[in-house]
ZADO-1210 file (C-alpha; in nm, 4 decimals, padded with zeros to 6 digits):
<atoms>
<atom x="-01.0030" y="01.0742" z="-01.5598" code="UNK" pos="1"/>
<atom x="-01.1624" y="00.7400" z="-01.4690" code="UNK" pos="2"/>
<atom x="-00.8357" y="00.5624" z="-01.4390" code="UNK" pos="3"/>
<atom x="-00.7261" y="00.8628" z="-01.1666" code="UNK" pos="4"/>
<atom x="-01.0174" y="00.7840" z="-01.0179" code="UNK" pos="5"/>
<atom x="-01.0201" y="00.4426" z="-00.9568" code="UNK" pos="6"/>
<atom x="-00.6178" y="00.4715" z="-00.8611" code="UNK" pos="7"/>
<atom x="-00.7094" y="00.7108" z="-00.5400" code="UNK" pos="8"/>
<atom x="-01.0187" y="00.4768" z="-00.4289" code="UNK" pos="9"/>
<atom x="-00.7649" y="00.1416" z="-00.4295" code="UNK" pos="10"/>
<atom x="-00.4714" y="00.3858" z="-00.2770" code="UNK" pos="11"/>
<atom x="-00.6945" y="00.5464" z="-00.0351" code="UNK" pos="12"/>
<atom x="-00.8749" y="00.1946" z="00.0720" code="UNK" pos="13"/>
<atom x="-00.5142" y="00.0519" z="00.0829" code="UNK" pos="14"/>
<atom x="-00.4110" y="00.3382" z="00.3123" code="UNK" pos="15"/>
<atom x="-00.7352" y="00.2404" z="00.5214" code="UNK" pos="16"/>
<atom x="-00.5805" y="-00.1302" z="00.5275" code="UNK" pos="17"/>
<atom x="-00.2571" y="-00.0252" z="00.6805" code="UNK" pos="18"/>
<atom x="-00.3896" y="00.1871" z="00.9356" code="UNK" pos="19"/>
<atom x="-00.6409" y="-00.1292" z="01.0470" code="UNK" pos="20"/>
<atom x="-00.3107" y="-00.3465" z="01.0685" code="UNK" pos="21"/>
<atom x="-00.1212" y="-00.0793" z="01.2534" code="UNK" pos="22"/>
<atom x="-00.4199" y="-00.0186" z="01.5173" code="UNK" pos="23"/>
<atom x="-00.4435" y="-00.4522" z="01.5222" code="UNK" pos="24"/>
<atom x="-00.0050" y="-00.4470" z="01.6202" code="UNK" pos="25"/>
<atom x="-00.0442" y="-00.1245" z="01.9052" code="UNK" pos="26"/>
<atom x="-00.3825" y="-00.2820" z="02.0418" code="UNK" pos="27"/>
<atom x="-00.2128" y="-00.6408" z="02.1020" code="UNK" pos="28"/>
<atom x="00.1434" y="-00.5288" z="02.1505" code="UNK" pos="29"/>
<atom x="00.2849" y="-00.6231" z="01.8474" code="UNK" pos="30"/>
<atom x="00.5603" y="-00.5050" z="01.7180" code="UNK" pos="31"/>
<atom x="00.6633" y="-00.7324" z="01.4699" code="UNK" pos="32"/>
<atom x="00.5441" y="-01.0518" z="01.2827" code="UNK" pos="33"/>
<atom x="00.1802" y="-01.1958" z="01.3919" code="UNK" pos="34"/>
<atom x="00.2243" y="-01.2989" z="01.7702" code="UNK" pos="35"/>
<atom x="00.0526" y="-01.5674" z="01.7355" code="UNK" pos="36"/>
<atom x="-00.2383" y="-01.3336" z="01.7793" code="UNK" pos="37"/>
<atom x="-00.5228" y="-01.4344" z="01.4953" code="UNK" pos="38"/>
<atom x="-00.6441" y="-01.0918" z="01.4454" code="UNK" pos="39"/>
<atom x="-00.2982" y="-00.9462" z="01.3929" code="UNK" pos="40"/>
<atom x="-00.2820" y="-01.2101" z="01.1291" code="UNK" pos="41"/>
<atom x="-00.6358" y="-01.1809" z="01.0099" code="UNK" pos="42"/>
<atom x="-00.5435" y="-00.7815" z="00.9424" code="UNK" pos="43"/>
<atom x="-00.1706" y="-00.8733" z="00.7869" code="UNK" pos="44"/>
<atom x="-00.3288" y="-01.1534" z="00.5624" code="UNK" pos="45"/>
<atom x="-00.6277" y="-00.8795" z="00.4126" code="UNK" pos="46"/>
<atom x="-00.3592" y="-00.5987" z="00.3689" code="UNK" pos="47"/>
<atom x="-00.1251" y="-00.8824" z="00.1831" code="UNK" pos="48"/>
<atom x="-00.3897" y="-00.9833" z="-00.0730" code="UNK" pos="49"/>
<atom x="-00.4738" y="-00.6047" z="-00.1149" code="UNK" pos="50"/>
<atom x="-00.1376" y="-00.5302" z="-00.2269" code="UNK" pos="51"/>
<atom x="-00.0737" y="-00.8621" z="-00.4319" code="UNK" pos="52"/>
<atom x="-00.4096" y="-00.7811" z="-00.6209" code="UNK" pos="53"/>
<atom x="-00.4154" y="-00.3785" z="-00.6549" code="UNK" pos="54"/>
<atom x="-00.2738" y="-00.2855" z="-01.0076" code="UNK" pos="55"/>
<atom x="-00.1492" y="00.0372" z="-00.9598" code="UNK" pos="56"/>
<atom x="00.1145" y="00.0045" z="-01.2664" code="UNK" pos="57"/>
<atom x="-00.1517" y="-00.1551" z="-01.4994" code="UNK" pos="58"/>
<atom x="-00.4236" y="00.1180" z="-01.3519" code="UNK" pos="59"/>
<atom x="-00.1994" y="00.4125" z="-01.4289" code="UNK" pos="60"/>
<atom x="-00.1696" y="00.3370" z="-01.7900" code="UNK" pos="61"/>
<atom x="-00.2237" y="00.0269" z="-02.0396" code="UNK" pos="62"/>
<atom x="00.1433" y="00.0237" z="-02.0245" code="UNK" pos="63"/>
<atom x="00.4407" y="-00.0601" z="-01.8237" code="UNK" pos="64"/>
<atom x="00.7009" y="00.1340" z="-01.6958" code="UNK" pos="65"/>
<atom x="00.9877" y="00.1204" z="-01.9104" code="UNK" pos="66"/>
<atom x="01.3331" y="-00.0392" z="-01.7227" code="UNK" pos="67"/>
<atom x="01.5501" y="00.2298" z="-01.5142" code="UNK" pos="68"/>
<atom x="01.5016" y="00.4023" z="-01.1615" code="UNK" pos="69"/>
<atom x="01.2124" y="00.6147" z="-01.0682" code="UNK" pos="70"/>
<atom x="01.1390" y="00.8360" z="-00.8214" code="UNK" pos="71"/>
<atom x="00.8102" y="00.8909" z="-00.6487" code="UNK" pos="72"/>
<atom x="00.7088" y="01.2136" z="-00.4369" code="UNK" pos="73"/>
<atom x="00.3870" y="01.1483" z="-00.1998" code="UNK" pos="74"/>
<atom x="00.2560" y="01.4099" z="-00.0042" code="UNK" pos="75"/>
<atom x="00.0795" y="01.3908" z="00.2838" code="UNK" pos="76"/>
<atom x="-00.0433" y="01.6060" z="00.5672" code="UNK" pos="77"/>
<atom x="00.1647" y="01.8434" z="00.4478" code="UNK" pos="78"/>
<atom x="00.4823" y="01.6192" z="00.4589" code="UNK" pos="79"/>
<atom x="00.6907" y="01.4925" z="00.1466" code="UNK" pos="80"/>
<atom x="00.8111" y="01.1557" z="00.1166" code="UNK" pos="81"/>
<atom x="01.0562" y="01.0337" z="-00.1605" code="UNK" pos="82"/>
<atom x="01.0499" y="00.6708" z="-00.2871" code="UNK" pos="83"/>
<atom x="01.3103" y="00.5398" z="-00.5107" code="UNK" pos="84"/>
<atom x="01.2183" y="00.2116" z="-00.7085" code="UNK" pos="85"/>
<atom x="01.3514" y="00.0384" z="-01.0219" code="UNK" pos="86"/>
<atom x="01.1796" y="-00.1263" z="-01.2908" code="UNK" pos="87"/>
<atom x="01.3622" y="-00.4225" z="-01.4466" code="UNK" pos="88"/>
</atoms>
């Protein structure tokens, strides 16, 4: 229970991170890379580190996903997305 827990805060705070980087790429136009624009690349720098040093394998469960291909379903605002990933 404490392990789902601590899973939504880092996927919900991650979700936060995108959304800042997405609002930093519309507000100063853009669309890809940084732009040479330091806040675009302050935002893309904090959501990089985020995502190298959330866990969400070794928070799930002591251990790791066995080889193969996986599917995930994430819902959302009442949408469904499917992600296929593999584990080698």
């Amino acid at each position: 229970m404490i392990t789902l827990f601590y899973l939504s805060i880092n996927a919900l705070f991650f979700i936060f991170l995108s959304a800042l980087v997405i609002r930093a790429r519309l507000k100063n136009q853009v669309p890809l890379g940084d732009g040479g624009n330091k806040v675009v690349l302050k935002a893309i720098r904090i959501h990089g580190n985020a995502a190298n040093t959330f866990k969400i394998n070794q928070t799930m469960s002591q251990n790791s996903l066995k080889p193969g291909i996986y599917l995930a379903n994430i819902m959302a605002n009442g949408q469904t997305s499917r992600i296929v990933f593999t584990v080698k």
